[in-house]
MOPAC internal coordinates of N, CA, C and O (Angstrom, degrees):
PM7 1SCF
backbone

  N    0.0000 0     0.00 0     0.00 0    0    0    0
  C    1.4496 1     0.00 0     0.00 0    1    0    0
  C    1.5308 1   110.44 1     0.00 0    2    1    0
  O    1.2310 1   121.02 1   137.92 1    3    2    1
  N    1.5274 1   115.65 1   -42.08 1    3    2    1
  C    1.4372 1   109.25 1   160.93 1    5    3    2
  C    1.6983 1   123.75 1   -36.52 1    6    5    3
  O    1.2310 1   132.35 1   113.53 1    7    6    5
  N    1.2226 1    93.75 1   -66.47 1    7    6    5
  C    1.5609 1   105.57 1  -162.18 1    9    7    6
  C    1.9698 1   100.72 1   -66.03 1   10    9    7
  O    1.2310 1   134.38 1   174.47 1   11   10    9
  N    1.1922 1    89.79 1    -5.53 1   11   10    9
  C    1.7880 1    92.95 1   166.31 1   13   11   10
  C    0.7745 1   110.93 1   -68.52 1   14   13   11
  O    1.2310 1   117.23 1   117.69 1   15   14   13
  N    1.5118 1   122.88 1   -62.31 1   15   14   13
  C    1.4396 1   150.60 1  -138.50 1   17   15   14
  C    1.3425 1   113.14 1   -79.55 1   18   17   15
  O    1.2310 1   125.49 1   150.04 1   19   18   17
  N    1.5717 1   107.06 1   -29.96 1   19   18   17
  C    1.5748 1   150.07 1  -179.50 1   21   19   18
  C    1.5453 1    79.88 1   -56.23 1   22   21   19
  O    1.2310 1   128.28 1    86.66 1   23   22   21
  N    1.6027 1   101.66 1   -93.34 1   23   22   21
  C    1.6829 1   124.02 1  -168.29 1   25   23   22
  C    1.3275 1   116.85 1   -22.71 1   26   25   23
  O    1.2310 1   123.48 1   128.29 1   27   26   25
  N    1.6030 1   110.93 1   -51.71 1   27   26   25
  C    1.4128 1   124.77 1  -154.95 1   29   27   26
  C    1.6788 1   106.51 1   -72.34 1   30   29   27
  O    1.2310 1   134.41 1   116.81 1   31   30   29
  N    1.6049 1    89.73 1   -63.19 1   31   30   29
  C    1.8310 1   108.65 1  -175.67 1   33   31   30
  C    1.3654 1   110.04 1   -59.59 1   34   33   31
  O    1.2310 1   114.17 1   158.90 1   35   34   33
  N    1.5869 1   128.64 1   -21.10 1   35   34   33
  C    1.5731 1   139.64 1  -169.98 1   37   35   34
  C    1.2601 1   105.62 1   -76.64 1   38   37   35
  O    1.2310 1   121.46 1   143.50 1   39   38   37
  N    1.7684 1   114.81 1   -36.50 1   39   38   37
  C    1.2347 1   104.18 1  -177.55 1   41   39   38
  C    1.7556 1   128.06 1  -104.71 1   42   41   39
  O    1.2310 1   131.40 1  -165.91 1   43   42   41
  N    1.1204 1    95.61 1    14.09 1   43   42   41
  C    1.6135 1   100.72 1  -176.82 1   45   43   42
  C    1.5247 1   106.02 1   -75.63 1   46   45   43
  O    1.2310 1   113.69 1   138.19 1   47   46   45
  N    1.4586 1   129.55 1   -41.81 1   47   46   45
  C    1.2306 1   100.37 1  -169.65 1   49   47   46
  C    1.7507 1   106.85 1   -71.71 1   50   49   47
  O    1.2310 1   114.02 1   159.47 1   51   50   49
  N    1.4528 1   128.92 1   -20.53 1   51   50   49
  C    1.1986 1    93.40 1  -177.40 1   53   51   50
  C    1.7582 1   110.67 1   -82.76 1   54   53   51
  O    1.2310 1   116.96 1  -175.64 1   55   54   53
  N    1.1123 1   123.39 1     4.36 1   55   54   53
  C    1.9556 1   125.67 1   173.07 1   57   55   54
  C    0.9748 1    88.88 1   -73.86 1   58   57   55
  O    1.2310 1   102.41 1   124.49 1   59   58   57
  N    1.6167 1   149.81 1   -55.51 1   59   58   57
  C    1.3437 1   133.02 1  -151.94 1   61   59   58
  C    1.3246 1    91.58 1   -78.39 1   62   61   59
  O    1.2310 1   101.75 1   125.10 1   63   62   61
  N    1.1741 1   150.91 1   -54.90 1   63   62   61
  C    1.5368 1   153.61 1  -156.64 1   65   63   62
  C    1.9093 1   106.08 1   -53.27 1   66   65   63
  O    1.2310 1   128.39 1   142.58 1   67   66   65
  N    1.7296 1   101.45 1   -37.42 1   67   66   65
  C    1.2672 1    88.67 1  -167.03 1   69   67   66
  C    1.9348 1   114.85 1   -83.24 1   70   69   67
  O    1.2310 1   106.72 1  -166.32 1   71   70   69
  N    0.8903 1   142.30 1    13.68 1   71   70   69
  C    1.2315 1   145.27 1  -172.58 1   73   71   70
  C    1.4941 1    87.80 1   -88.42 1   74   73   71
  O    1.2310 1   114.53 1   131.40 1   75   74   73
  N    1.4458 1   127.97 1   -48.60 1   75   74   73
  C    1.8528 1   123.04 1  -175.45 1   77   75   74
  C    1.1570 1   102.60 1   -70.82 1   78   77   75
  O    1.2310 1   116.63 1   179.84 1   79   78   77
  N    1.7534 1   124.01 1    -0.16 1   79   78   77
  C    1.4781 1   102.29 1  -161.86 1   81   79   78
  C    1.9005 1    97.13 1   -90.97 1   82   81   79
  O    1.2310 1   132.14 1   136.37 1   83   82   81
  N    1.6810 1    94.17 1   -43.63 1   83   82   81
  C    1.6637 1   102.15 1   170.72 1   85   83   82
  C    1.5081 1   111.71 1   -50.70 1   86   85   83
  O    1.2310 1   132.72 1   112.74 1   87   86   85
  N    1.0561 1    93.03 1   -67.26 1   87   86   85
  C    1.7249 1   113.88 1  -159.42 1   89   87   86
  C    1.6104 1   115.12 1   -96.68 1   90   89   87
  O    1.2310 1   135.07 1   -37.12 1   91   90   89
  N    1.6486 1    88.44 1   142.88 1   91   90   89
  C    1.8257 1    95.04 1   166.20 1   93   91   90
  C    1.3786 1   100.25 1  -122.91 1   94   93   91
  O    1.2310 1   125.41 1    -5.90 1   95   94   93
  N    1.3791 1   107.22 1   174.10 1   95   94   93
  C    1.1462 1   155.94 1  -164.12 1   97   95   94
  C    1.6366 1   110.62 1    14.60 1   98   97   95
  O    1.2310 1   114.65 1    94.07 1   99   98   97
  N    1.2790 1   127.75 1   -85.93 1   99   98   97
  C    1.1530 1   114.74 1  -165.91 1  101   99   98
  C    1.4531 1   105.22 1   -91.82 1  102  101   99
  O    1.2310 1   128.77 1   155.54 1  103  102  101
  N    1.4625 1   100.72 1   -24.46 1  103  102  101
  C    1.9331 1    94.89 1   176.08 1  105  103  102
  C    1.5365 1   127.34 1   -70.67 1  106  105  103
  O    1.2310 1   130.51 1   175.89 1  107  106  105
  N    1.8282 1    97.33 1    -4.11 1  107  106  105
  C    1.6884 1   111.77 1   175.97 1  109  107  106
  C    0.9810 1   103.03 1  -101.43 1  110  109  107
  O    1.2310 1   102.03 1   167.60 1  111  110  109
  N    1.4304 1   150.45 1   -12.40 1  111  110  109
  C    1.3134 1   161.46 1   158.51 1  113  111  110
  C    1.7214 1    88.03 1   -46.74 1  114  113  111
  O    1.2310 1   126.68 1    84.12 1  115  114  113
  N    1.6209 1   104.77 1   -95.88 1  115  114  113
  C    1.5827 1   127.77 1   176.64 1  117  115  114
  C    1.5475 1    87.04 1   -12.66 1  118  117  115
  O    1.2310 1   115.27 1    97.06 1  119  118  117
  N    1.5416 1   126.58 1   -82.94 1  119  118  117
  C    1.7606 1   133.01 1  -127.85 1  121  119  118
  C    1.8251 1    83.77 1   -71.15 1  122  121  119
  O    1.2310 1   111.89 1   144.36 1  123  122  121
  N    0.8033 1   132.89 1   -35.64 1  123  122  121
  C    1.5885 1   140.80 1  -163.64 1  125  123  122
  C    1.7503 1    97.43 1   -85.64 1  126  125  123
  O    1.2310 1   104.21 1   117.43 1  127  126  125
  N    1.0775 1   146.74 1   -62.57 1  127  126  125
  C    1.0711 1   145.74 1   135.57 1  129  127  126
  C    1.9640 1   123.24 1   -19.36 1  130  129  127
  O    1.2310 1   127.11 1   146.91 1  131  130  129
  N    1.0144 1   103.92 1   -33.09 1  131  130  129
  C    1.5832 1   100.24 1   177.92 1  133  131  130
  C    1.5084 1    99.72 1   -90.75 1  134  133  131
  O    1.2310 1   117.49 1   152.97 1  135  134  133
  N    1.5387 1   122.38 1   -27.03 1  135  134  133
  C    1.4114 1   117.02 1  -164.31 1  137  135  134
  C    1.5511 1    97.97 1   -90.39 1  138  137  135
  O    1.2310 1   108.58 1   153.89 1  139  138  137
  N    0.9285 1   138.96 1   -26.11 1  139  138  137
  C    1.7620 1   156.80 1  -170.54 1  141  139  138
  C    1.7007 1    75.60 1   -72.40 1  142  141  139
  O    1.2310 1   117.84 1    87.10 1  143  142  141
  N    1.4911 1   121.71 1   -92.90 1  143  142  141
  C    1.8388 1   132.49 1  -146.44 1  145  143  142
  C    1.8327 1    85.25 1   -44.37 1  146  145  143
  O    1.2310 1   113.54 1   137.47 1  147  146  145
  N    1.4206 1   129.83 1   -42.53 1  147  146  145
  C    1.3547 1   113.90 1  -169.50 1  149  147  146
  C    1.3092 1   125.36 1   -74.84 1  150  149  147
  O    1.2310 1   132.05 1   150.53 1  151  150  149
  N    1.2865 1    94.34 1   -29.47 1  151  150  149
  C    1.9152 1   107.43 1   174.70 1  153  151  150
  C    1.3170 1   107.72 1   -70.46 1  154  153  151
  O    1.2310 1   111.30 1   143.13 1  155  154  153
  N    1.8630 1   133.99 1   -36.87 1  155  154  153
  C    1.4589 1   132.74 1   137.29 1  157  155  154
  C    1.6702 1   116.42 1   -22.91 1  158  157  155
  O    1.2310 1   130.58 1   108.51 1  159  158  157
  N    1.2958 1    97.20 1   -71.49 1  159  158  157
  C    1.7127 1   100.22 1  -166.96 1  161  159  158
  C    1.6542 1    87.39 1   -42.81 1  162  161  159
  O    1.2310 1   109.52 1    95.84 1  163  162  161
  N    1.1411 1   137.25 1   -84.16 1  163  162  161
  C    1.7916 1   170.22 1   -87.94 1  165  163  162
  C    1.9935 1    73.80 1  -103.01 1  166  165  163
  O    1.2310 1   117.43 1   134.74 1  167  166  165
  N    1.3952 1   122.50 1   -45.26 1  167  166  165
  C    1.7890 1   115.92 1  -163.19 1  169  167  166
  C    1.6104 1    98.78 1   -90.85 1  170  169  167
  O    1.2310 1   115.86 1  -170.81 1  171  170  169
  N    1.6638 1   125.46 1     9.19 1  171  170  169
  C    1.3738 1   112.87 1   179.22 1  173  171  170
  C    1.9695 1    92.90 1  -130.70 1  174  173  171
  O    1.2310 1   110.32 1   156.03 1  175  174  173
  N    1.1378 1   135.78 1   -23.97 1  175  174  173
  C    1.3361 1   133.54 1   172.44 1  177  175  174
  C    1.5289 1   121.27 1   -70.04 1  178  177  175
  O    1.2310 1   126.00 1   137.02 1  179  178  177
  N    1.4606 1   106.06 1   -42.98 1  179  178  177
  C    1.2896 1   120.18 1   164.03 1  181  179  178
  C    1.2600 1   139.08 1   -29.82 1  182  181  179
  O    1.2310 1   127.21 1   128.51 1  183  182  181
  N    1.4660 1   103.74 1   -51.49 1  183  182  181
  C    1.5798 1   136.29 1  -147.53 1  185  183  182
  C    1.9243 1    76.26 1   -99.49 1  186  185  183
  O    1.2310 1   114.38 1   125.69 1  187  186  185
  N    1.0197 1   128.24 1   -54.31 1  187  186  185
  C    1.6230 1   147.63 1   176.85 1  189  187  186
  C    1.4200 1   123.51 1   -41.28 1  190  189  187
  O    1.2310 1   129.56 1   116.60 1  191  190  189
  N    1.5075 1    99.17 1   -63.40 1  191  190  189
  C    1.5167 1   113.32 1   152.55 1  193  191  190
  C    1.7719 1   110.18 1   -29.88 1  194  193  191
  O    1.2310 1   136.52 1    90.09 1  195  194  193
  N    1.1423 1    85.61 1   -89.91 1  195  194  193
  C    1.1033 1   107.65 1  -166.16 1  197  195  194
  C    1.4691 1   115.23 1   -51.04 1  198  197  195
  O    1.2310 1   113.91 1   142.33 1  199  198  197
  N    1.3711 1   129.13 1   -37.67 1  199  198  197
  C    1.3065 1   109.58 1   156.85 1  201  199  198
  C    1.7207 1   133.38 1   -68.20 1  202  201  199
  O    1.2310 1   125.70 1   169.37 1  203  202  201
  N    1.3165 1   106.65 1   -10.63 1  203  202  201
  C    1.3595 1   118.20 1   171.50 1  205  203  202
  C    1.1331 1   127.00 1   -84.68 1  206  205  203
  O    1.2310 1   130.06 1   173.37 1  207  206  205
  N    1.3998 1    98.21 1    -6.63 1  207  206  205
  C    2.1545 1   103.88 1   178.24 1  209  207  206
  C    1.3459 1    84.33 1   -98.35 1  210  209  207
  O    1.2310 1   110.21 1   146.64 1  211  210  209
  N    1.4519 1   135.98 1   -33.36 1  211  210  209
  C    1.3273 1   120.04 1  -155.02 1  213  211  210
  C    1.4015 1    91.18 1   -73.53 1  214  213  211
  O    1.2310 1   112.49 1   112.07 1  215  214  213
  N    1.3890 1   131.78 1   -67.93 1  215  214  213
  C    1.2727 1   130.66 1  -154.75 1  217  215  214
  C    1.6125 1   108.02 1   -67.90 1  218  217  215
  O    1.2310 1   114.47 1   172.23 1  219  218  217
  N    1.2331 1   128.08 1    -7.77 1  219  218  217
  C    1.8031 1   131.95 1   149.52 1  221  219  218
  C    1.6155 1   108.30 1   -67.89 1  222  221  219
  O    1.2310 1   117.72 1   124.44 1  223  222  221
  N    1.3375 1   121.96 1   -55.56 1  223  222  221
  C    1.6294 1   122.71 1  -170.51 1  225  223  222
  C    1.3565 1   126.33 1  -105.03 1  226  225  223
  O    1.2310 1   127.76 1   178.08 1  227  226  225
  N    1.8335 1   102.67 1    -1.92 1  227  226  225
  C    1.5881 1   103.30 1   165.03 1  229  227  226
  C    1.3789 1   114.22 1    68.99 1  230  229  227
  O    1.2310 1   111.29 1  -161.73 1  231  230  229
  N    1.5339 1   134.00 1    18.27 1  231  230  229
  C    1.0205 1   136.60 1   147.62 1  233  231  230
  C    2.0644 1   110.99 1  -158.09 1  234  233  231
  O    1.2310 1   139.94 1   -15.68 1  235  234  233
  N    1.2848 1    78.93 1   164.32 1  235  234  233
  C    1.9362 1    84.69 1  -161.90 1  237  235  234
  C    1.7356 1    95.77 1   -70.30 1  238  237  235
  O    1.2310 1   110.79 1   159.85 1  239  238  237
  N    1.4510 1   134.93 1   -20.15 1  239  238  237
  C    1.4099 1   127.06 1   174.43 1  241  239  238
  C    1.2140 1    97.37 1   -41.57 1  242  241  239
  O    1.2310 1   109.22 1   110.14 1  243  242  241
  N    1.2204 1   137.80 1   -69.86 1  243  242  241
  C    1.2409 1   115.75 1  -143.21 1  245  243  242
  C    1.9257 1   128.58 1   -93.86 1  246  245  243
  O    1.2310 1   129.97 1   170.76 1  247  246  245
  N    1.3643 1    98.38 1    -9.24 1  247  246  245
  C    1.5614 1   122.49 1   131.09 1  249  247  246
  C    1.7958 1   114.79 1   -28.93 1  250  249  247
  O    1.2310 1   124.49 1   114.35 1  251  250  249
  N    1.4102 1   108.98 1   -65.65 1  251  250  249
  C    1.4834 1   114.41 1  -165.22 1  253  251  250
  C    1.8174 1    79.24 1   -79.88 1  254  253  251
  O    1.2310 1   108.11 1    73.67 1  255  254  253
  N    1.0429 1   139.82 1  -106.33 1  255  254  253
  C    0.9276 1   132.20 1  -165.94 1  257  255  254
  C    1.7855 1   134.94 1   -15.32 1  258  257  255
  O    1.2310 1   133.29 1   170.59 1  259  258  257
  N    1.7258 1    91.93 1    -9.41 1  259  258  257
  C    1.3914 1   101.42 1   162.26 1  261  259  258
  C    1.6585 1   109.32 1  -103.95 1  262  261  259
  O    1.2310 1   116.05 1   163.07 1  263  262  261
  N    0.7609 1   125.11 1   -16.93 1  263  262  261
  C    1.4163 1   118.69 1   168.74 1  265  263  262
  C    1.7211 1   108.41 1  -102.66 1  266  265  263
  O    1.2310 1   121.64 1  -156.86 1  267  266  265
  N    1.2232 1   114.47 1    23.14 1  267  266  265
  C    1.6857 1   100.83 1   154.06 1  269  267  266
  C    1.4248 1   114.01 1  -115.41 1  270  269  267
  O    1.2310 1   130.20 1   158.96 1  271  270  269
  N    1.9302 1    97.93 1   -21.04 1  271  270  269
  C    1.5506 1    92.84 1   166.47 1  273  271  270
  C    2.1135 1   120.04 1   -48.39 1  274  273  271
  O    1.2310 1   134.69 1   119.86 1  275  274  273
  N    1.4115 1    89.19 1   -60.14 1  275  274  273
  C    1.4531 1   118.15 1  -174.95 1  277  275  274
  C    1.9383 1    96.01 1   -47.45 1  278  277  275
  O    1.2310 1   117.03 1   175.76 1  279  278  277
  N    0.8913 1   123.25 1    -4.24 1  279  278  277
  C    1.8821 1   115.07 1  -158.77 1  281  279  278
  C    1.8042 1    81.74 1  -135.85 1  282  281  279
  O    1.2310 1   112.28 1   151.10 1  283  282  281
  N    1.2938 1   132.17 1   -28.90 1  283  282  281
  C    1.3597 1   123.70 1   133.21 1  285  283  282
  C    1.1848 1   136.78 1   -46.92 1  286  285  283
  O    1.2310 1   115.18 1   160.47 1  287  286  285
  N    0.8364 1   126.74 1   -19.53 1  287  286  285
  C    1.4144 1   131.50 1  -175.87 1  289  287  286
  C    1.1677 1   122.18 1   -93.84 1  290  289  287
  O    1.2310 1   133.15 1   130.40 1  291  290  289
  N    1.8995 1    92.19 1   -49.60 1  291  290  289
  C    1.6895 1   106.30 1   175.71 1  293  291  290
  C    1.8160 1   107.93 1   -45.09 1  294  293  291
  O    1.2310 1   121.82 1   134.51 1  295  294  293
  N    1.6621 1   114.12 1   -45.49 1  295  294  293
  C    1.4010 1   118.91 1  -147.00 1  297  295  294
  C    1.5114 1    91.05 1   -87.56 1  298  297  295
  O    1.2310 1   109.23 1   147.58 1  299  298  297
  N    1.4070 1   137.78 1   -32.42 1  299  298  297
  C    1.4758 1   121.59 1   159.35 1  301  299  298
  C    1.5920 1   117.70 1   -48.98 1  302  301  299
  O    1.2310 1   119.46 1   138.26 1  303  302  301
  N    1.0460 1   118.64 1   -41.74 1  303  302  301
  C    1.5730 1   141.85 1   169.14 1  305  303  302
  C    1.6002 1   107.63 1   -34.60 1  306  305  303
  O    1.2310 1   132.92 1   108.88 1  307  306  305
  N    1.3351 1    92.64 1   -71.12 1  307  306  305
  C    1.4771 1   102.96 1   174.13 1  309  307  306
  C    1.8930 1   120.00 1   -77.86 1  310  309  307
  O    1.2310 1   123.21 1   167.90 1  311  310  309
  N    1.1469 1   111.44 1   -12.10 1  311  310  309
  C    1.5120 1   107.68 1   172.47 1  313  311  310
  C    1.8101 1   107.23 1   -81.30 1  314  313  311
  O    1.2310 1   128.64 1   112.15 1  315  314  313
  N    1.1981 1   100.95 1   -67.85 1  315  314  313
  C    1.5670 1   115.92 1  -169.39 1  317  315  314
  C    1.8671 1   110.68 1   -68.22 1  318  317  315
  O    1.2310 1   119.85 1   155.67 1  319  318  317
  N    1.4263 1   117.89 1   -24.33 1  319  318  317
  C    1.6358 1   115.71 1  -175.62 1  321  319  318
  C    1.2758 1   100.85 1  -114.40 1  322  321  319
  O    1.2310 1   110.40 1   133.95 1  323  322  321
  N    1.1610 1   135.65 1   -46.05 1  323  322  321
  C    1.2699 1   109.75 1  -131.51 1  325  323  322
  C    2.1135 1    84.49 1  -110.74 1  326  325  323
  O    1.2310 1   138.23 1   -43.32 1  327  326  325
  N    1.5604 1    82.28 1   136.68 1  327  326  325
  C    1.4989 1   108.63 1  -162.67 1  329  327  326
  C    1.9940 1   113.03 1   -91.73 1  330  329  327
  O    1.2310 1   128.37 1   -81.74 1  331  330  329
  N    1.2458 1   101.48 1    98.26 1  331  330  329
  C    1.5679 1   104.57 1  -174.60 1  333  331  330
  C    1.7452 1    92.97 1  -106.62 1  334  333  331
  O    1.2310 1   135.10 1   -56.21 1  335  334  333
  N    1.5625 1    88.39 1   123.79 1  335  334  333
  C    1.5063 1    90.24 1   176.41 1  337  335  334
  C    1.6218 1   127.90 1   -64.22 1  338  337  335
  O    1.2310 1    97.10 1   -67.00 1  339  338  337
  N    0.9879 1   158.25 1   113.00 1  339  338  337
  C    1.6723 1   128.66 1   162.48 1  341  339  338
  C    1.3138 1   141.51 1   -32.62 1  342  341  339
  O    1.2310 1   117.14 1   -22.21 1  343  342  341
  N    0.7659 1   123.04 1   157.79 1  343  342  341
  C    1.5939 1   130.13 1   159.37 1  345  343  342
  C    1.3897 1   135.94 1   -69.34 1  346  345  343
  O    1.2310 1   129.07 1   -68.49 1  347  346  345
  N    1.4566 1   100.12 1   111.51 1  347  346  345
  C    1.5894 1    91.96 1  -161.17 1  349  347  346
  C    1.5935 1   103.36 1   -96.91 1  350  349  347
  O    1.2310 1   113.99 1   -44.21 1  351  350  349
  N    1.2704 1   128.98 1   135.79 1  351  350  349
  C    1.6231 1   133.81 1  -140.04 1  353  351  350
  C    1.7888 1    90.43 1  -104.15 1  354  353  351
  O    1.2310 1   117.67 1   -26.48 1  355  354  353
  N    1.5898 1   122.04 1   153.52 1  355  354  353
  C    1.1578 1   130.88 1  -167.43 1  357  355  354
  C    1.7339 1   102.24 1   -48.88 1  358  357  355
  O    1.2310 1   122.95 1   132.26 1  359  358  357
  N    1.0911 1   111.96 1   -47.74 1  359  358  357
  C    1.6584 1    90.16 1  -168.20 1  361  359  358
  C    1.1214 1   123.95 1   -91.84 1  362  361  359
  O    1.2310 1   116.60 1   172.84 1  363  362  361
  N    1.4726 1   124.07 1    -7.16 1  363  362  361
  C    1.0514 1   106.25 1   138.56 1  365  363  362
  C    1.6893 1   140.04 1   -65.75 1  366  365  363
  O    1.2310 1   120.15 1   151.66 1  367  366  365
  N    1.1075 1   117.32 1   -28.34 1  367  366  365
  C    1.3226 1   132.91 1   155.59 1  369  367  366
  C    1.7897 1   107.55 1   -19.39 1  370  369  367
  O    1.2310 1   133.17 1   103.45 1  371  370  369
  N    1.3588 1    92.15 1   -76.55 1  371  370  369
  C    1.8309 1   125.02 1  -179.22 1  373  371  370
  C    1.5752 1    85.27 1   -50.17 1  374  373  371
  O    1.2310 1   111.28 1   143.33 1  375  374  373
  N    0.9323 1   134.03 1   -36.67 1  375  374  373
  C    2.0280 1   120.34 1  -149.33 1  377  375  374
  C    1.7002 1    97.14 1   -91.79 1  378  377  375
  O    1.2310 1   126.49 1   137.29 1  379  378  377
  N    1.3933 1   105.13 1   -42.71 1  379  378  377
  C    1.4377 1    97.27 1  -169.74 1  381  379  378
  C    1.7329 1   116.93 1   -85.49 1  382  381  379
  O    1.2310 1   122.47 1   169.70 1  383  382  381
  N    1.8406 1   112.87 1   -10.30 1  383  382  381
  C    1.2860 1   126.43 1   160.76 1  385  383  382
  C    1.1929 1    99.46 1   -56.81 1  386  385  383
  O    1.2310 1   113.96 1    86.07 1  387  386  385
  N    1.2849 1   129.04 1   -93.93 1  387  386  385
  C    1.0521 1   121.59 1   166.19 1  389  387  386
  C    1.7598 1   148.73 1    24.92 1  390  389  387
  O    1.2310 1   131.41 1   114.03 1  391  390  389
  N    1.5390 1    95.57 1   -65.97 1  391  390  389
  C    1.0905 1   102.28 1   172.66 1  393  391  390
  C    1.5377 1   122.27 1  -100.91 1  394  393  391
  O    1.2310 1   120.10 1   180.00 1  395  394  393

């Protein structure tokens, strides 16, 4: 549970950092605000889940096992759809001005 706790808390400051990295001013307000209302939704469904598998299967395993499916899913979600552009490096920059 440490080395969770490690993982989890280690990486928040750079998630909060990236909404200023896309966005300025009021649309980083908004992107920081939309990611906050979901991490809400995510601290009241959770707790929900998970008591609703228990009281179907009579023990909290399968609760947790419903919220690792769901945190599976998300990370296929995010591997296979969701489209982060690259970085296109100075000379190429210069090459395609250029032309």
């Amino acid at each position: 549970m440490s080395i969770a706790a490690i993982g989890f808390y280690g990486s928040k400051g750079m998630f909060w950092s990236m909404p200023s990295m896309f966005l300025t001013g009021s649309a980083a307000a908004a992107g920081i605000a939309w990611i906050n209302s979901l991490g809400n939704l995510g601290g009241f469904f959770g707790p929900s889940i998970v008591g609703f598998v228990r009281d179907q299967s009579g023990s909290f395993a399968g609760g947790l096992y419903a919220l690792a499916g769901f945190a599976l899913m998300s990370a296929v979600v995010a591997a296979f759809w969701l489209h982060i552009p690259r970085r296109v490096s100075a000379p190429e920059r210069l090459r395609v001005a250029a032309e």
